[in-house]
C-alpha positions in Angstrom: -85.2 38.0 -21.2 -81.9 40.1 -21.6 -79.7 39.4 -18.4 -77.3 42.6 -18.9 -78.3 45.7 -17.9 -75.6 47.5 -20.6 -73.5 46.2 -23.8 -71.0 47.7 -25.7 -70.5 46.7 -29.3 -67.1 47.5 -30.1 -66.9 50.6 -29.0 -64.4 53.3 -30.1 -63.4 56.5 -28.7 -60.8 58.5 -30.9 -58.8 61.9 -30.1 -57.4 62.3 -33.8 -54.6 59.5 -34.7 -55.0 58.0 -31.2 -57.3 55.6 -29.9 -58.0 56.0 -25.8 -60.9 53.1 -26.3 -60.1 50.5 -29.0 -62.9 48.4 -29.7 -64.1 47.2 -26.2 -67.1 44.8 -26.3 -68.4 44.8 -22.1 -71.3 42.8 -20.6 -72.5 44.3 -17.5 -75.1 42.0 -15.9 -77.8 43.2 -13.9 -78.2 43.8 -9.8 -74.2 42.9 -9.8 -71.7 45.0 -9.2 -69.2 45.4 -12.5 -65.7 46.4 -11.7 -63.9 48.0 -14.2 -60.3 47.6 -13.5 -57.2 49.2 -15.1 -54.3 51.4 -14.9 -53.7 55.2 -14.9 -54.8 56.8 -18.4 -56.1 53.0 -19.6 -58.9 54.5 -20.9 -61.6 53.4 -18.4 -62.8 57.5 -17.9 -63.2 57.8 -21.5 -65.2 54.6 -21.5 -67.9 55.5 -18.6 -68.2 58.8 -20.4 -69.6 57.7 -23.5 -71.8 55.6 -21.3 -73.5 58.5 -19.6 -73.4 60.9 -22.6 -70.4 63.1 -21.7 -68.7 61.9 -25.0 -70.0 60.6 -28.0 -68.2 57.9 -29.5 -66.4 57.8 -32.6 -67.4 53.9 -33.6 -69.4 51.3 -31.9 -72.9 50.7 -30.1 -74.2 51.0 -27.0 -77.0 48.8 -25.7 -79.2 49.7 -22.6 -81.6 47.4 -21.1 -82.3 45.2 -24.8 -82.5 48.2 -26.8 -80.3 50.7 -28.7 -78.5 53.5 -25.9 -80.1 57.2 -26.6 -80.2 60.1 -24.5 -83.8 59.4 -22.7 -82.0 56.3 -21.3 -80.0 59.0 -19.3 -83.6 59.2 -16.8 -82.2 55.3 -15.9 -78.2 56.1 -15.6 -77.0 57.9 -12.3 -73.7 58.7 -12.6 -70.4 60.2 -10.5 -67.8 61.2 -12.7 -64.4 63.1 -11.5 -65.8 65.3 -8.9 -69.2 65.6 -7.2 -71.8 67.9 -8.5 -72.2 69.3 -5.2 -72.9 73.2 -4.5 -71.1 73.6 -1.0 -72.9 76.8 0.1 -76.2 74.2 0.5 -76.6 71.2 3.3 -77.1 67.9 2.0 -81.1 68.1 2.6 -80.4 71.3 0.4 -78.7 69.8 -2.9 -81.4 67.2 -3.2 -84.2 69.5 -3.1 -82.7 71.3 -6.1 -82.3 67.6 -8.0 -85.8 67.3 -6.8 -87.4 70.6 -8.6 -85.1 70.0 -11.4 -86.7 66.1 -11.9 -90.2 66.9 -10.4 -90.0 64.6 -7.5 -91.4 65.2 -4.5 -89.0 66.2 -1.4 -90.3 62.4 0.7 -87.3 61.1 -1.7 -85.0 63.2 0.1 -85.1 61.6 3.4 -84.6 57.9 1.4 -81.9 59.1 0.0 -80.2 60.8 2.5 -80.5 57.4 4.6 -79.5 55.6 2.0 -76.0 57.2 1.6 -75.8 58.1 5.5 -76.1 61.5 5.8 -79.4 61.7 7.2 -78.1 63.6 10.3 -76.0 65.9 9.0 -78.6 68.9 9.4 -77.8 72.4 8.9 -73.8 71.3 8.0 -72.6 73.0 4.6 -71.4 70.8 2.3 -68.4 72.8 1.6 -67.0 71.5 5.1 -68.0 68.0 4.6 -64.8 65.5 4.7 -63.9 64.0 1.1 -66.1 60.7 1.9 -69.4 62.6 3.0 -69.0 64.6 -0.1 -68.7 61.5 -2.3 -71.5 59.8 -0.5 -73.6 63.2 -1.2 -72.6 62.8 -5.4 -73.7 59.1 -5.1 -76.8 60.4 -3.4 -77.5 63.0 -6.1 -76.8 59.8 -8.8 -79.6 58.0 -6.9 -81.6 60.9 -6.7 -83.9 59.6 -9.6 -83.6 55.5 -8.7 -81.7 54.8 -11.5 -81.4 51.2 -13.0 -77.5 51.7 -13.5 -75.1 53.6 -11.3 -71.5 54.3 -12.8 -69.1 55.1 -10.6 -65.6 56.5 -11.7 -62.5 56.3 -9.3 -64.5 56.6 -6.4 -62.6 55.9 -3.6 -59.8 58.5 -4.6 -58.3 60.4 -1.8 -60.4 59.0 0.9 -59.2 57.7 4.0 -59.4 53.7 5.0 -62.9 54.3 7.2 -64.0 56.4 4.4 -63.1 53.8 2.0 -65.1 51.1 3.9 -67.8 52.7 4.4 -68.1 53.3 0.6 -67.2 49.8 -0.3 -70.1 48.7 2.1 -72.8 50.9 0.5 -71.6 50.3 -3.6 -72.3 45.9 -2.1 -75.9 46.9 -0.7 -77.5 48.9 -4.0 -78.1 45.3 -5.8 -80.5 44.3 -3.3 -82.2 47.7 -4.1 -82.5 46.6 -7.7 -79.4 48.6 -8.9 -76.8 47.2 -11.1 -73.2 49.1 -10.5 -70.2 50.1 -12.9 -67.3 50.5 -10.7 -64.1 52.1 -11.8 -60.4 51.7 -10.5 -57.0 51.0 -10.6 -56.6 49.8 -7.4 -56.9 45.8 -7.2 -57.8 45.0 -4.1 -61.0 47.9 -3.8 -62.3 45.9 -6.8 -61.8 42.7 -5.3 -63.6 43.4 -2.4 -66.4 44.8 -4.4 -67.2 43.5 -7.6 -69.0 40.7 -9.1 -67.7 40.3 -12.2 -64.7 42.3 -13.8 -63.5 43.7 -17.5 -59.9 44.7 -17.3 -58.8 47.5 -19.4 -55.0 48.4 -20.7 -54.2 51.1 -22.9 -57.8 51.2 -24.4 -58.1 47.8 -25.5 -60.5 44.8 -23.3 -58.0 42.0 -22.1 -60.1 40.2 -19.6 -64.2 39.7 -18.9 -65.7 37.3 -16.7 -66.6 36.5 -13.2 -64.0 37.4 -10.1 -60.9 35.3 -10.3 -59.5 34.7 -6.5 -57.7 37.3 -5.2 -54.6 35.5 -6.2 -55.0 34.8 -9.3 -56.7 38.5 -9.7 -53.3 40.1 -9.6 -51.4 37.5 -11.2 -54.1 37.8 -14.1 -53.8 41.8 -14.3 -49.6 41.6 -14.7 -50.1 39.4 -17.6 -52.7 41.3 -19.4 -50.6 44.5 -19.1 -47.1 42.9 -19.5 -48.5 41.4 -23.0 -50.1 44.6 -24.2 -46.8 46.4 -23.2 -45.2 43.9 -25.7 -47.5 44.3 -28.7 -47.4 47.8 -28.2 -43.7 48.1 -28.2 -44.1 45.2 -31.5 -45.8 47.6 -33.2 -43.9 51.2 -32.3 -40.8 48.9 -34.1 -42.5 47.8 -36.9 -44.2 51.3 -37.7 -40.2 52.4 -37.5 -38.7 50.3 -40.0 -41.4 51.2 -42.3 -40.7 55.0 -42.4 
């Protein structure tokens, strides 16, 4: 029985002479929580796109759930990428119903939903004056919406405040139990120590680390010397490609 919910197969992502993914290889197992972790521009957007079908990618293979990725595997992937698909003239209850006519299921999921990502009591409130966590907790909602086997989330703790912050840490750590493995991205250490499983550390498109959590530590210590070395071999190469013009 296949233990990883998604692998990539050297997977490549190019925007004409430059690479923003080079050749990444991940193995996201299921019911865990996978952090991806890198810096500004490492290339972990582009990466989670091509996951959920934004992008198409230039090289490579995808594999969800022991089989080849295609766009019906979509029905299994929630995702929250950049901002949340929210329309801010509706009330929570409101933005589900239209996922729910739009996927034909019935409005009982609502209420699950809505408890799920803590909003149940938010009534007649328009989304458009929700604070920055409820909204985020609305586009995770709308990424459940379907009970998807894989949630991807990008950067999703940008611009919230510490409560905010906790209280989205605490929900990404329950959806395992619920049977739903979790791509988490950021660049921010310590939000992926405290909520990942396992790890795959990304600098300037290229895979330098994959494996279980290191100690928090070592985490840090790990991270410098994956980007210090990458910074060297790029800078390696930017000479060599020199003296050969």
């Amino acid at each position: 029985m296949n233990q990883n919910i998604l692998e990539t197969k050297c997977l490549t992502k190019s925007f004409r002479n430059h690479n923003a993914v080079n050749q990444i290889s991940l193995a996201v197992p299921k019911n865990q929580v996978y952090g991806l972790l890198g810096p500004n521009g490492a290339g972990k957007s582009t990466l989670l796109k091509m996951m959920t079908g934004i992008l198409r990618p230039t090289d490579g293979q995808i594999i969800f759930d022991g089989h080849v990725w295609s766009r019906k595997d979509l029905a299994d992937i929630g995702a929250l990428v950049e901002t949340p698909p929210i329309y801010e003239n509706l009330t929570a209850w409101e933005n589900l119903k239209v996922r729910g006519l739009m996927l034909g299921i019935p409005d009982g999921r609502i209420r699950e939903v809505l408890e799920l990502v803590d909003l149940e009591d938010t009534g007649k409130k328009k989304a458009g004056t929700f604070s920055l966590g409820m909204k985020q907790r609305l586009g995770i909602g709308i990424a459940l919406f379907s009970r998807p086997k894989l949630l991807v989330l990008d950067e999703p703790t940008n611009g919230l405040d510490p409560i905010g912050i906790q209280e989205l840490r605490e929900m990404i750590r329950k959806f395992p139990e619920e049977g739903i493995t979790v791509i988490v991205s950021s660049h921010i250490l310590s939000e992926i120590a405290q909520t990942a499983d396992h790890i795959g550390i990304i600098v300037n498109g290229a895979l330098g680390y994959q494996g279980g959590m290191p100690e928090p530590d070592r985490l840090e210590k790990l991270f410098m010397e994956i980007a210090v070395k990458k910074r060297i071999s790029l800078e390696a190469s930017g000479r060599r490609r020199k003296e050969a013009r």
